[in-house]
C-alpha positions as CSV (number, residue, x, y, z in Angstrom):
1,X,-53.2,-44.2,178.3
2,X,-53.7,-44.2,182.0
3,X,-55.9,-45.7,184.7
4,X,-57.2,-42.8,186.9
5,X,-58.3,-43.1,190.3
6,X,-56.9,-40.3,192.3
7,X,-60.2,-38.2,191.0
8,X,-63.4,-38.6,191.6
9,X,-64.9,-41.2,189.6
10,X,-62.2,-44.3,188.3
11,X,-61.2,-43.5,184.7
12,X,-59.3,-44.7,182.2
13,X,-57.0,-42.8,179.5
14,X,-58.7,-39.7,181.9
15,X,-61.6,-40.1,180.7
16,X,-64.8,-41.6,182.5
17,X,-65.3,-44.9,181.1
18,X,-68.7,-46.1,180.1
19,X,-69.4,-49.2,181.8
20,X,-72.6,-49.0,182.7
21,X,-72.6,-49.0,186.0
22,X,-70.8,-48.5,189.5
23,X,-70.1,-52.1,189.8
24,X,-67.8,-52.2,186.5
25,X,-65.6,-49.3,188.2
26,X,-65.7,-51.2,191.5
27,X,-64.1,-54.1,189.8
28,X,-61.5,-51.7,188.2
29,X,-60.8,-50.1,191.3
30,X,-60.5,-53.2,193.6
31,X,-58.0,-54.6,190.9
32,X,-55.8,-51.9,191.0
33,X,-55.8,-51.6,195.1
34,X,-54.5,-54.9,194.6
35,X,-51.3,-53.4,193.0
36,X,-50.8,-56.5,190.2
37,X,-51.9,-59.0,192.6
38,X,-54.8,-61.5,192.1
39,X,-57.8,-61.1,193.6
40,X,-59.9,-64.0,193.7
41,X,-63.1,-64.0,192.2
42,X,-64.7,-64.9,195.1
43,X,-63.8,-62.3,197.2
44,X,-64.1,-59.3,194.3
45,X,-67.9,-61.1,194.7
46,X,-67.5,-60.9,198.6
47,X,-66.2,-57.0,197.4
48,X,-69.1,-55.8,195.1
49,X,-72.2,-57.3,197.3
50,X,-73.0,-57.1,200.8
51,X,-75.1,-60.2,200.0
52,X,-74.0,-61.8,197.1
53,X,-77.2,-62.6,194.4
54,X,-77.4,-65.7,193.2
55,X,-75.3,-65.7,189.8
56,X,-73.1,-63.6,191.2
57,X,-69.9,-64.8,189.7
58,X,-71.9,-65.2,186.1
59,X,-72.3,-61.1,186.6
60,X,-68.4,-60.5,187.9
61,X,-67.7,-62.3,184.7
62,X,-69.9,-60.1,182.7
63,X,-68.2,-56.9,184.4
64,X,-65.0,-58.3,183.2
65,X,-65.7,-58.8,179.8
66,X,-67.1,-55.2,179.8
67,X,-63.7,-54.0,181.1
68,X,-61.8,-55.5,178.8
69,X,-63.7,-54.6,175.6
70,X,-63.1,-50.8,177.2
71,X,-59.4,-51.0,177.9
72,X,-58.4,-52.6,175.4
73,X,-60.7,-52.0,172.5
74,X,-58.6,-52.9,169.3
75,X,-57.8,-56.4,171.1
76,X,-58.4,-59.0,168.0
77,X,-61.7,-60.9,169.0
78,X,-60.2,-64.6,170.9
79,X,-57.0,-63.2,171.5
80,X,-55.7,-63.0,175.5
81,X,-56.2,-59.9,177.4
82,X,-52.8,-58.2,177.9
83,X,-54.1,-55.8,180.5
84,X,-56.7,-57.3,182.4
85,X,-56.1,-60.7,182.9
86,X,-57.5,-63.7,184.9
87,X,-54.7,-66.1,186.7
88,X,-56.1,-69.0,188.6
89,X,-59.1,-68.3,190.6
90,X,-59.3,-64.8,189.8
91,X,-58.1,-61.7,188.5
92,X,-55.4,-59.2,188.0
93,X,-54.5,-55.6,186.4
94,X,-51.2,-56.1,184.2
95,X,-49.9,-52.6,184.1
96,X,-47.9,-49.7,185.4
97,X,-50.3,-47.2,183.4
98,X,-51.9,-46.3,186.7
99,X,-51.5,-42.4,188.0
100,X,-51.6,-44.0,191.5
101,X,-48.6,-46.2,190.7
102,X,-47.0,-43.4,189.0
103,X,-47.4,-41.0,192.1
104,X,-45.8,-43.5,194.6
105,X,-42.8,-44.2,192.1
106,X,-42.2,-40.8,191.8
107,X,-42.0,-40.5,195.6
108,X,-39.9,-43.8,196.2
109,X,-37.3,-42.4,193.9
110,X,-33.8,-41.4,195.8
111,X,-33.9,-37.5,195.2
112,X,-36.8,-36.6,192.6
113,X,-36.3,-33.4,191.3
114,X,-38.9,-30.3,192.1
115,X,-40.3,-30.5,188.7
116,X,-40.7,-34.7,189.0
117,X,-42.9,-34.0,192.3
118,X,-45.0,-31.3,190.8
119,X,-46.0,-33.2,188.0
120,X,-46.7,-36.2,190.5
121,X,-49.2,-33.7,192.6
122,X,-50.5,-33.0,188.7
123,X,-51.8,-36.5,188.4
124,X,-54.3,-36.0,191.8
125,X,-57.4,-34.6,190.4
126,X,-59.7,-35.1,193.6
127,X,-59.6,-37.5,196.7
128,X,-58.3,-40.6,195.9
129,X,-61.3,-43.6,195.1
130,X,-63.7,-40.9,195.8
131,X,-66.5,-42.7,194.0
132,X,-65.9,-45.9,196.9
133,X,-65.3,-43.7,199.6
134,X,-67.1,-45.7,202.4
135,X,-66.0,-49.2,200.6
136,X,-63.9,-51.4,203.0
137,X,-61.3,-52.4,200.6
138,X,-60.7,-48.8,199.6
139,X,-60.6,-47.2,203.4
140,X,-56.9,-48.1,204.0
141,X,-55.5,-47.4,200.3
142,X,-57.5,-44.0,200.7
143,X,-55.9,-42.8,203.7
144,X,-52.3,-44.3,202.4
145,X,-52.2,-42.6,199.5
146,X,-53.9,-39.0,201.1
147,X,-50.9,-39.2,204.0
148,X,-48.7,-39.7,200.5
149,X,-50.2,-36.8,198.7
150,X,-49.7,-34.5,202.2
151,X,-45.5,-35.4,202.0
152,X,-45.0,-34.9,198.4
153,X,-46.5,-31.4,199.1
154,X,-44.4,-31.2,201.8
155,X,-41.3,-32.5,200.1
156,X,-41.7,-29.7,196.9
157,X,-41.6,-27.1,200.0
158,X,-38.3,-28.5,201.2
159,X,-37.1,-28.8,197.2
160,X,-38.0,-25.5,196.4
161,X,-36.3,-24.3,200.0
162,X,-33.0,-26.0,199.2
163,X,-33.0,-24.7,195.6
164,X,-32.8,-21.0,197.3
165,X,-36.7,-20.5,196.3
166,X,-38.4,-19.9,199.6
167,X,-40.4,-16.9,198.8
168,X,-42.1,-19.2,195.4
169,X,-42.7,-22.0,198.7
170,X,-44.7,-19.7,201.0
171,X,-48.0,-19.2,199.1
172,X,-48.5,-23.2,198.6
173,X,-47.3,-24.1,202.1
174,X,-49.5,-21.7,203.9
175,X,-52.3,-23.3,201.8
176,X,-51.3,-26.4,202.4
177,X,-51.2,-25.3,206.9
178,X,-54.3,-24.0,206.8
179,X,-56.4,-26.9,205.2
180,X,-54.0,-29.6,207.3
181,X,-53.6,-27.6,210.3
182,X,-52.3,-30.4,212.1
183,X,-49.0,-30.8,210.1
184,X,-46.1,-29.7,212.6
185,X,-43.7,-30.7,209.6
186,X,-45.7,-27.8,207.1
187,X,-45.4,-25.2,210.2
188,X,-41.9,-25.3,210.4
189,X,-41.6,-25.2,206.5
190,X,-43.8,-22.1,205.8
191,X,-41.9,-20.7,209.0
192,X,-38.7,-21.3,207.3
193,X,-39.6,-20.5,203.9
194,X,-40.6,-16.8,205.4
195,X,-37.9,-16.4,207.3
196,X,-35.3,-16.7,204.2
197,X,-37.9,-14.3,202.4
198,X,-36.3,-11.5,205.2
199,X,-39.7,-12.1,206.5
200,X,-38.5,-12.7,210.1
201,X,-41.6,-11.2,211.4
202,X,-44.1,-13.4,209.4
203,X,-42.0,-16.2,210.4
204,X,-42.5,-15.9,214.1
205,X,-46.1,-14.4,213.9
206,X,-46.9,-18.6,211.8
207,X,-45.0,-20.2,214.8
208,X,-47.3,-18.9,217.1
209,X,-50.4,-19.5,215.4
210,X,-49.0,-23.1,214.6
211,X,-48.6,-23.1,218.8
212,X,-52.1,-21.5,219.5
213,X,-53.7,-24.1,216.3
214,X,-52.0,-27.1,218.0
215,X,-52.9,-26.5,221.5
216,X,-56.0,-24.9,221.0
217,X,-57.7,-27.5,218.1
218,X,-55.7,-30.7,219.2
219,X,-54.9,-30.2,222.8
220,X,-50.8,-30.8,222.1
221,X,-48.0,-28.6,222.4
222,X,-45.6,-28.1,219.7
223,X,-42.9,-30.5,218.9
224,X,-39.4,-29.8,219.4
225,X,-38.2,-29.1,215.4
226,X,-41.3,-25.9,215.8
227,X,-39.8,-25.1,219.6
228,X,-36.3,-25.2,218.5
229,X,-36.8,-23.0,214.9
230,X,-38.2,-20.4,216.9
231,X,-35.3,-20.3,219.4
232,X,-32.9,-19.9,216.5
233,X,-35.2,-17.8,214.2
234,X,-35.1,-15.2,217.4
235,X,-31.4,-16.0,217.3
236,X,-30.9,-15.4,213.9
237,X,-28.9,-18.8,213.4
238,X,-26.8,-19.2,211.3
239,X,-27.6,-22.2,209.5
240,X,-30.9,-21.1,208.6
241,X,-29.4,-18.9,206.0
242,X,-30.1,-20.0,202.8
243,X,-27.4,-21.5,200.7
244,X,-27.1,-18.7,198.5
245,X,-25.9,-16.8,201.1
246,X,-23.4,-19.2,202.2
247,X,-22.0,-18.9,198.9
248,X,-21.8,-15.3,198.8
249,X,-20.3,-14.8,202.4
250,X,-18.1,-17.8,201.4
251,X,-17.0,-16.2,197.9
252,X,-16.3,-12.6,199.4
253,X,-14.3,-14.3,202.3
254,X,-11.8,-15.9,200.0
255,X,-11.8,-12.1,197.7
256,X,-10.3,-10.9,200.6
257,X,-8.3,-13.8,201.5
258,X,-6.4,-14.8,198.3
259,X,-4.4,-11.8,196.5
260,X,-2.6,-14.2,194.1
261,X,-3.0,-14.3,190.5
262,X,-2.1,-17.9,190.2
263,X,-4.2,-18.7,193.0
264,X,-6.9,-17.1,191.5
265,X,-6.9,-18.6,188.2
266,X,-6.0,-21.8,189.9
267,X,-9.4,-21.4,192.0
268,X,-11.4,-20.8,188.8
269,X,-10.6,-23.4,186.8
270,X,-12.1,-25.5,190.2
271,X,-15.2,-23.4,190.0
272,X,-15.4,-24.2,186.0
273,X,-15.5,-28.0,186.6
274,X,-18.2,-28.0,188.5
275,X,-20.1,-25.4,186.6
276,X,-19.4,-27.4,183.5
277,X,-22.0,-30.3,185.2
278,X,-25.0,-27.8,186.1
279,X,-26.8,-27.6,182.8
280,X,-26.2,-26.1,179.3
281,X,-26.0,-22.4,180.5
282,X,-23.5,-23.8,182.8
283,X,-21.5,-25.8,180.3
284,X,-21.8,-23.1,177.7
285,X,-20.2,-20.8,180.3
286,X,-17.4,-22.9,181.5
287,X,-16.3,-23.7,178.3
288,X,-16.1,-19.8,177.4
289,X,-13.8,-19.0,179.8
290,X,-11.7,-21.9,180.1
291,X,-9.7,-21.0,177.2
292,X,-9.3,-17.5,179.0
293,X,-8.3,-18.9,182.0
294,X,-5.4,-20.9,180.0
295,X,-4.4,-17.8,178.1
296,X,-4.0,-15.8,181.7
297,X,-1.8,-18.7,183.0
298,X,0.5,-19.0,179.6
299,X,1.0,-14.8,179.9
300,X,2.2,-15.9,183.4
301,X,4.9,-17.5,182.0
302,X,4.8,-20.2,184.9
303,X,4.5,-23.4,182.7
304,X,3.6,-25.8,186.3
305,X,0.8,-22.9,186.9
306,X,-0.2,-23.2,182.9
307,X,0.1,-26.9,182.9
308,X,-2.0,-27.8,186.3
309,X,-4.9,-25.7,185.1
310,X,-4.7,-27.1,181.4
311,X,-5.2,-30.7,182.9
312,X,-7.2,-30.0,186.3
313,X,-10.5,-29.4,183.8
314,X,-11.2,-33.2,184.1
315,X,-14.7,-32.9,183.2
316,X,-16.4,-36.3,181.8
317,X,-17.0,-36.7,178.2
318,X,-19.2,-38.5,176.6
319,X,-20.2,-37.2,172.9
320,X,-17.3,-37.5,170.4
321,X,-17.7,-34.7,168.2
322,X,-16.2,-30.9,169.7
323,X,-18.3,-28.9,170.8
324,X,-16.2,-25.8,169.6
325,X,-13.6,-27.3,167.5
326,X,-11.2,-23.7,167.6
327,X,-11.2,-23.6,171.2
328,X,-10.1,-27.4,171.3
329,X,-7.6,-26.9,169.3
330,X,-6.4,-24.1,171.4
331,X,-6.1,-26.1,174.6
332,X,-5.0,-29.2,172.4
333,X,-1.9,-26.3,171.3
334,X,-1.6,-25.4,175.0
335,X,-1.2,-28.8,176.2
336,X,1.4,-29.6,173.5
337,X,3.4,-26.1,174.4
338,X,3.8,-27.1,177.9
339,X,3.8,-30.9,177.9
340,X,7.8,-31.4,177.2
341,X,8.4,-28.7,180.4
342,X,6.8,-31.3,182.9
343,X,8.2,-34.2,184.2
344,X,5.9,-35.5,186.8
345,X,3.8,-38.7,185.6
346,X,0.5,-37.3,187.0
347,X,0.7,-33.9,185.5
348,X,2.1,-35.9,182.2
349,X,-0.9,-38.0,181.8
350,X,-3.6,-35.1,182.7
351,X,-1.8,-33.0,179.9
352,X,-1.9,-35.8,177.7
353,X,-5.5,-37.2,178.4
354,X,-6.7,-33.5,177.7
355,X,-5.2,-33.7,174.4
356,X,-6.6,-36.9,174.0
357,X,-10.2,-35.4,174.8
358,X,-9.8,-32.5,173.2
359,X,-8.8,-34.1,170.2
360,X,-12.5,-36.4,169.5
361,X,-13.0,-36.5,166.2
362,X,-9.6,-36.1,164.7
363,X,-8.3,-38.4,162.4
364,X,-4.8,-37.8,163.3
365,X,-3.2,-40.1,165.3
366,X,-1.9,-38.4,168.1
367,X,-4.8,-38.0,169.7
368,X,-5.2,-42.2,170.1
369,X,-1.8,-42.2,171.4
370,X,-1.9,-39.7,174.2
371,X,-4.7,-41.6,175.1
372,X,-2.9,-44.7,175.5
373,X,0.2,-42.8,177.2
374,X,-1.7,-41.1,179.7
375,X,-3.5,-44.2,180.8
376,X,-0.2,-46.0,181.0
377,X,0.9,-43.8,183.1
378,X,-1.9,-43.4,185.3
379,X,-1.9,-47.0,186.0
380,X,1.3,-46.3,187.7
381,X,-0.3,-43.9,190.1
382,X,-2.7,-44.1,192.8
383,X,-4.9,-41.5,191.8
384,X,-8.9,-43.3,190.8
385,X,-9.9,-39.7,189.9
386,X,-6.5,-39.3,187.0
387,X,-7.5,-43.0,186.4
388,X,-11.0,-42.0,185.0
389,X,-9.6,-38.6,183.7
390,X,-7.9,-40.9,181.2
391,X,-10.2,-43.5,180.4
392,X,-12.3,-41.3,179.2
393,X,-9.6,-40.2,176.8
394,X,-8.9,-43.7,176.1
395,X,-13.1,-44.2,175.5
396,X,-13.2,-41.0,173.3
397,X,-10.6,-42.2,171.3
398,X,-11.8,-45.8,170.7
399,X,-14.0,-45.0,168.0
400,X,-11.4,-44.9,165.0
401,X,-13.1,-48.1,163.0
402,X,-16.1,-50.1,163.3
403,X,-17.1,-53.0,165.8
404,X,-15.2,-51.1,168.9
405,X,-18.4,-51.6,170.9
406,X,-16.9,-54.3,173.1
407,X,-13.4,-52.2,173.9
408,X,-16.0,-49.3,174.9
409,X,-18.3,-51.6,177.0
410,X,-15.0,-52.8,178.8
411,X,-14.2,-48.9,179.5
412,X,-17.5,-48.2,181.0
413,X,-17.4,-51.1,182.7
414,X,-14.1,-49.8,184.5
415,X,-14.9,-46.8,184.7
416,X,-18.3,-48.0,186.9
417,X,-16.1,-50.4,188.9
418,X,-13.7,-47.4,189.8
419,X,-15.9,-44.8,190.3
420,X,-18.5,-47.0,192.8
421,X,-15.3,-48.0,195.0
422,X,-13.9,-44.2,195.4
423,X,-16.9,-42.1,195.2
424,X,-16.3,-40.7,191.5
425,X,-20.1,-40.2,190.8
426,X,-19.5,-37.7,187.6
427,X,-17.2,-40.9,185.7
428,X,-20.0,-43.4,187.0
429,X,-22.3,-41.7,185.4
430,X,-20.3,-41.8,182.0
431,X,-19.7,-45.2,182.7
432,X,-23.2,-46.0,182.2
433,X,-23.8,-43.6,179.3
434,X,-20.9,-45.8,177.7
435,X,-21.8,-49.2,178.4
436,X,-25.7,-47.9,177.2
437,X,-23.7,-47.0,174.1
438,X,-22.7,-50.3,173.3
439,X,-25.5,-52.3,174.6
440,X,-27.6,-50.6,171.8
441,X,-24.7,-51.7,169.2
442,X,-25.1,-55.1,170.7
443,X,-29.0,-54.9,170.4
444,X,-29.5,-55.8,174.2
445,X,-31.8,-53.2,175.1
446,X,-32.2,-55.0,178.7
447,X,-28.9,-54.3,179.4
448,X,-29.5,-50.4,178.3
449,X,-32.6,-49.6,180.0
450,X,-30.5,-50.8,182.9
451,X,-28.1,-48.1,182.4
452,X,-29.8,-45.3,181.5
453,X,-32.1,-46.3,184.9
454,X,-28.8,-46.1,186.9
455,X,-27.5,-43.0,185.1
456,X,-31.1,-41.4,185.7
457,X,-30.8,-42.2,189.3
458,X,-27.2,-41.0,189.6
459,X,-28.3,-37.2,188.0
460,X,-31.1,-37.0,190.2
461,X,-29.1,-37.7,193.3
462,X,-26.3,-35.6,192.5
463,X,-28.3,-33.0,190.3
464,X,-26.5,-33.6,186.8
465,X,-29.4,-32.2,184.6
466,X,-27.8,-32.9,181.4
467,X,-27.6,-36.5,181.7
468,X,-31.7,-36.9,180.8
469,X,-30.3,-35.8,177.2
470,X,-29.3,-38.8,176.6
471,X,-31.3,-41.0,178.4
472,X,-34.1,-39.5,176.7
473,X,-32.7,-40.2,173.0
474,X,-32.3,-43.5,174.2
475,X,-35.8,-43.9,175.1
476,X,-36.5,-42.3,171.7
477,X,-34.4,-45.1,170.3
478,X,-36.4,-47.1,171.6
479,X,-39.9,-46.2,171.2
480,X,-38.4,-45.3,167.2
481,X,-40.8,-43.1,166.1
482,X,-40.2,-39.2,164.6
483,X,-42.6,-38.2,167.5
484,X,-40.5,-39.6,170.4
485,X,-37.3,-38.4,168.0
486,X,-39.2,-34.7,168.2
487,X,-39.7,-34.7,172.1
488,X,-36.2,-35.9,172.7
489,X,-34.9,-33.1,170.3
490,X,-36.7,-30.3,172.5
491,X,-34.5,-31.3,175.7
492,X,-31.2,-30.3,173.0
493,X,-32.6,-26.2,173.3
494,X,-30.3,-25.0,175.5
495,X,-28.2,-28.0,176.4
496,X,-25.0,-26.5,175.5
497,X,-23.6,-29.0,173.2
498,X,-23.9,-28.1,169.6
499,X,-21.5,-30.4,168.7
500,X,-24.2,-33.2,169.6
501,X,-26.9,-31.2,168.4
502,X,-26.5,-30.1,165.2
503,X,-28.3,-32.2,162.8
504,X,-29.1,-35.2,165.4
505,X,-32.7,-34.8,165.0
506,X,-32.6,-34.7,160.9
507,X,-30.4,-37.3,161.0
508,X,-32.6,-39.5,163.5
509,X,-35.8,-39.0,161.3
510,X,-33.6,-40.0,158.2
511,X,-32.4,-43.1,159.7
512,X,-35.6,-43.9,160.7
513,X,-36.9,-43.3,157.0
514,X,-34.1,-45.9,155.7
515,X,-35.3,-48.5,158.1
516,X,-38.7,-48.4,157.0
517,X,-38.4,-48.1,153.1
518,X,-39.9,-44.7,153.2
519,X,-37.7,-41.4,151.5
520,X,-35.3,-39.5,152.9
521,X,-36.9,-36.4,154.2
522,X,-35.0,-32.7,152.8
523,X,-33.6,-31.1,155.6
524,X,-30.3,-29.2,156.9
525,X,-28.6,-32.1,158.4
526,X,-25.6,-30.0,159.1
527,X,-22.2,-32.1,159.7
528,X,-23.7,-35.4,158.3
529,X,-24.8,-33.9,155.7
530,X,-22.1,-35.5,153.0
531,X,-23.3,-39.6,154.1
532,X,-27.4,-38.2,154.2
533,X,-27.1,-37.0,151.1
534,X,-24.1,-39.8,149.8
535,X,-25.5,-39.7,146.0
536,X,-24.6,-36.4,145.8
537,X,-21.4,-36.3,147.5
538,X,-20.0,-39.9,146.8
539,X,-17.3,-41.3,149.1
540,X,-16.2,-38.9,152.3
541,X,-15.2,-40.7,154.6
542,X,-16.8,-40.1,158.4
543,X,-14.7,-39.2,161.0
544,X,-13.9,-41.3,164.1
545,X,-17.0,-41.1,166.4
546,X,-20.0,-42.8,167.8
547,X,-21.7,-42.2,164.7
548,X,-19.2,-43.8,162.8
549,X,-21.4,-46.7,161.7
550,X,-24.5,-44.5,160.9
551,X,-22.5,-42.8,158.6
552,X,-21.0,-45.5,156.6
553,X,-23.9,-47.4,156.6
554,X,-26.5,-44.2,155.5
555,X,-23.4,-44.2,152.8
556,X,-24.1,-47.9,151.6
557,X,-27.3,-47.4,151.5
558,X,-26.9,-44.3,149.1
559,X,-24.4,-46.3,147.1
560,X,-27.5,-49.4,146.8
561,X,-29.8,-46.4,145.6
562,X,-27.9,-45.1,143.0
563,X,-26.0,-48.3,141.8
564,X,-22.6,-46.9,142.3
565,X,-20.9,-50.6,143.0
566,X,-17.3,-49.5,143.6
567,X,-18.6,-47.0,146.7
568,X,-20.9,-49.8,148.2
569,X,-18.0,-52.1,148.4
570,X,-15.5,-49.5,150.4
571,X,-19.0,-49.1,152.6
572,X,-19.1,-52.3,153.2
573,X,-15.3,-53.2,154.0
574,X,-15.6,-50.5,156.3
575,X,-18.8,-51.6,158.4
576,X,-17.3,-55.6,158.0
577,X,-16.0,-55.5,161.5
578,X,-18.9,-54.3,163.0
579,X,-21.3,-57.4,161.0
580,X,-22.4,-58.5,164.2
581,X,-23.5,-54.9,165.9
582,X,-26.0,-52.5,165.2
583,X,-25.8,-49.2,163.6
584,X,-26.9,-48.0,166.8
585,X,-23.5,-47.4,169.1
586,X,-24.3,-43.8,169.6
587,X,-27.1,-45.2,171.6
588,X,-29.5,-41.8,170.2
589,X,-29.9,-43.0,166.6
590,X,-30.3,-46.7,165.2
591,X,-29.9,-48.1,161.6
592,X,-30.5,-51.3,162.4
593,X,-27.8,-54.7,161.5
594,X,-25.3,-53.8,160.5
595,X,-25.4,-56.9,158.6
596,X,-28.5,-56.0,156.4
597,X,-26.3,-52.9,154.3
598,X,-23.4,-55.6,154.2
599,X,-25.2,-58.2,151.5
């Protein structure tokens, strides 16, 4: 539910609310120019008449009430307002649900993404406080929030313009220049936006009728940024081109620069680390022909050439269950093959800290152990970037029994520490996810939120896409219902991780039905099928993971339902070292204490 006022009468939930009369809304609308603040009631009296009747604050009471019955209409009679409140001498709106607020957050955050600022530019629905245009206390929150609404239309030109989409830009810039003819800023958008639509013609033909609209309405000549775009639009800059085409002159200039085959492969495995972070189609990709790119450096038969691109793929991991468990076990094979040729400590602990990734999920114990080997050595080194390469082995690998929140909370804290001082933004990001992780094993949701707010900040910045996956589980941890489980689930279509997805949201909706005493839905819960359905299956025991403690308490819980005493007591002696967490290090699905399957 939502306050409305950038529309043109003040709503609430988007919908008019009856109250009566102008002056209820007036009320409404003063509170929330006061952003949270109080108002006294004395001047919201001062506010509603120009000459103030007698009983005038009886009346601003009755308003009031009126409000609050609306907003808040399942409120238990004699209970407090949570929404609407009075504090001291007056009054104040309690609440962020205000498409205002949400409009101006949206454009205070560091880089919001294009889709972020359309939605904000969604929330306007007419001039903002239309209904008290000509009030005093509205006249400079109206024009604020118009000059507001102007940028972030400006700002989705620019996004769209550095995501290589300037011919989608033109049609809502040269809207946007001809109803705000006095926006140099919107000139030299639409100018630019036609010009990297090989519309050089167009481009020059807005410039001057952005000159002849500025001297001719407004009596001013055109700023420099207009003056100086057409100087190098006639010029045919170079940095006007649009990044795409940097990339592709780039690209072609190194095909005809670098013959080698090692330098090739070298170059790819570069190009596959970074695609790995764009998205699912991205990750999905990278991860195809990174195995391909191994094979091509073993049939060199050049073990340094095999064993620098085996370890440069030092791409942060945060889910502990393979995404394609043949393919890791092929690089896992590779690493192993060439491991005993190398002597060098940092090409030594990358090998190893790849096996150590590669290898999430085993139960076999050389996968801990490279860990530990390749951060040994690392220490050794001054290298921050091999240091995070192998504490995330280390973090991927510290999930063998229960109650190893705290060891992971210590990695991500590292891991943050590290990556703040030298500029590591991909491992600070993981070291967030992590330490989210085991805030929600802790239960201290503050310290989550926290997190995922930083990792959410981090991804827009730096354009990480796939982080919101888990940041949005987590928020459908916390809301814990199957329809906030259901909208997380939708961002897992396409995300490239099957190895996260398959099954999560069954298993989410079952773990949900265990908590609240309801049945176990039927469904294909894929790998976590055996502990779902535990009756059936009896003891298997989970494999090392995140999810470790959902599964052997989902396997308790079976054992309680069916009686079977002597599988309830290995349950239990499993989960004992974790009596103090919740089911809930995954930090996307929750059981609750771990304490209340242990009794």
């Amino acid at each position: 539910m939502e306050f409305g006022v950038l529309g043109p009468v003040v709503a609430w939930d988007r919908q008019q609310v009856d109250l009566k009369g102008p002056r209820h809304r007036a009320v409404l609308a003063r509170l929330i120019v006061a952003r949270g603040r109080v108002v006294p009631a004395k001047v919201l009296v001062d506010d509603l008449w120009a000459d103030p009747p007698e009983g005038a604050l009886s009346a601003l009471r009755t308003f009031v009430a009126a409000l609050r019955r609306a907003i808040e209409p399942d409120r238990a009679p004699r209970t407090p307002a949570r929404l609407l409140v009075t504090d001291g001498p007056g009054y104040a709106l309690r609440t962020e649900a205000v498409d205002a607020w949400r409009f101006e957050n949206t454009l205070q955050a560091a880089s919001p993404t294009l889709s972020e600022l359309q939605d904000a530019l969604g929330l306007w629905r007419g001039p903002a406080y239309a209904e008290f245009a000509d009030e005093p206390w509205a006249l400079a929150e109206r024009a604020r929030l118009t000059e507001l609404r102007l940028r972030a239309v400006e700002r989705v030109g620019e996004t769209r313009l550095a995501m290589g989409l300037a011919a989608e830009a033109v049609p809502d810039l040269d809207a946007h220049v001809t109803e705000h003819p006095w926006r140099e800023d919107a000139w030299r958008l639409l100018a630019l936006a036609l010009y990297r639509s090989d519309r050089q013609g167009d481009a020059l033909a807005v410039l001057r009728r952005a000159r002849e609209t500025l001297v001719g309405r407004l009596g001013v000549d055109p700023g420099r940024a207009l003056t100086r775009l057409e100087h190098d639009i006639l010029n045919q800059a170079t940095h006007l081109a649009p990044a795409g085409n940097v990339w592709a002159e780039t690209a072609a200039a190194y095909d005809r620069a670098v013959g080698g085959t090692r330098a090739r492969i070298e170059s790819t495995v570069g190009l596959l680390r970074n695609l790995a972070v764009t998205g699912g189609g991205g990750l999905e990709a990278a991860r195809r022909h990174r195995l391909a790119a191994v094979a091509a450096a073993e049939e060199l038969g050049d073990p340094d050439v095999t064993a620098r691109i085996i370890g440069a793929y030092d791409v942060p991991a945060i889910w502990t269950r393979s995404d394609d468990e043949a393919q890791a076990a092929a690089i896992v094979a590779a690493a192993e093959r060439v491991l005993p040729t190398q002597d060098h400590p940092s090409i030594r602990a990358r090998l190893l800290a790849t096996i150590a990734l590669e290898s999430r999920g085993s139960r076999a114990p050389r996968g801990r152990e490279a860990a530990l080997e390749a951060e040994q050595l690392a220490r050794g080194l001054d290298d921050p970037a091999l240091l995070a390469f192998t504490l995330n082995g280390v973090f991927l690998q510290t999930c063998y029994r229960a109650g190893l929140a705290g060891e992971r909370d210590a990695i991500g804290a590292e891991l943050v520490t590290l990556s703040q001082r030298h500029n590591l933004f991909t491992y600070e990001v993981l070291g967030h996810l992590v330490r989210l992780q085991s805030a929600c094993a802790r239960a201290d949701h503050t310290a989550a939120d926290d997190h995922a707010a930083s990792a959410d900040a981090l991804a827009a910045r730096h354009e990480l896409p796939l982080v919101e996956v888990f940041t949005r589980w987590y928020a459908a941890l916390r809301t814990d219902t199957p329809e906030s489980y259901r909208a997380a689930a939708g961002l897992l279509d396409g995300a490239g991780m099957p190895g996260l997805s398959e099954g999560l949201l069954p298993l989410a909706l079952a773990a949900h039905a265990v908590r609240h005493d309801e049945p176990i839905p039927a469904a294909d819960y894929g790998p976590h099928t055996p502990w779902v359905d535990g009756q059936i299956h009896g003891l298997v025991e989970p494999p090392p993971g995140l999810l470790l403690e959902v599964h052997w308490a989902l396997t308790a819980h079976a054992a309680r339902q069916s009686g079977d005493g002597e599988l309830l007591a290995v349950a239990q002696q499993a989960l004992a070292p974790a009596a103090d967490e919740h089911a809930a290090g995954s930090g996307l699905v929750t059981l609750g204490p771990v304490a209340d399957y242990l009794s």
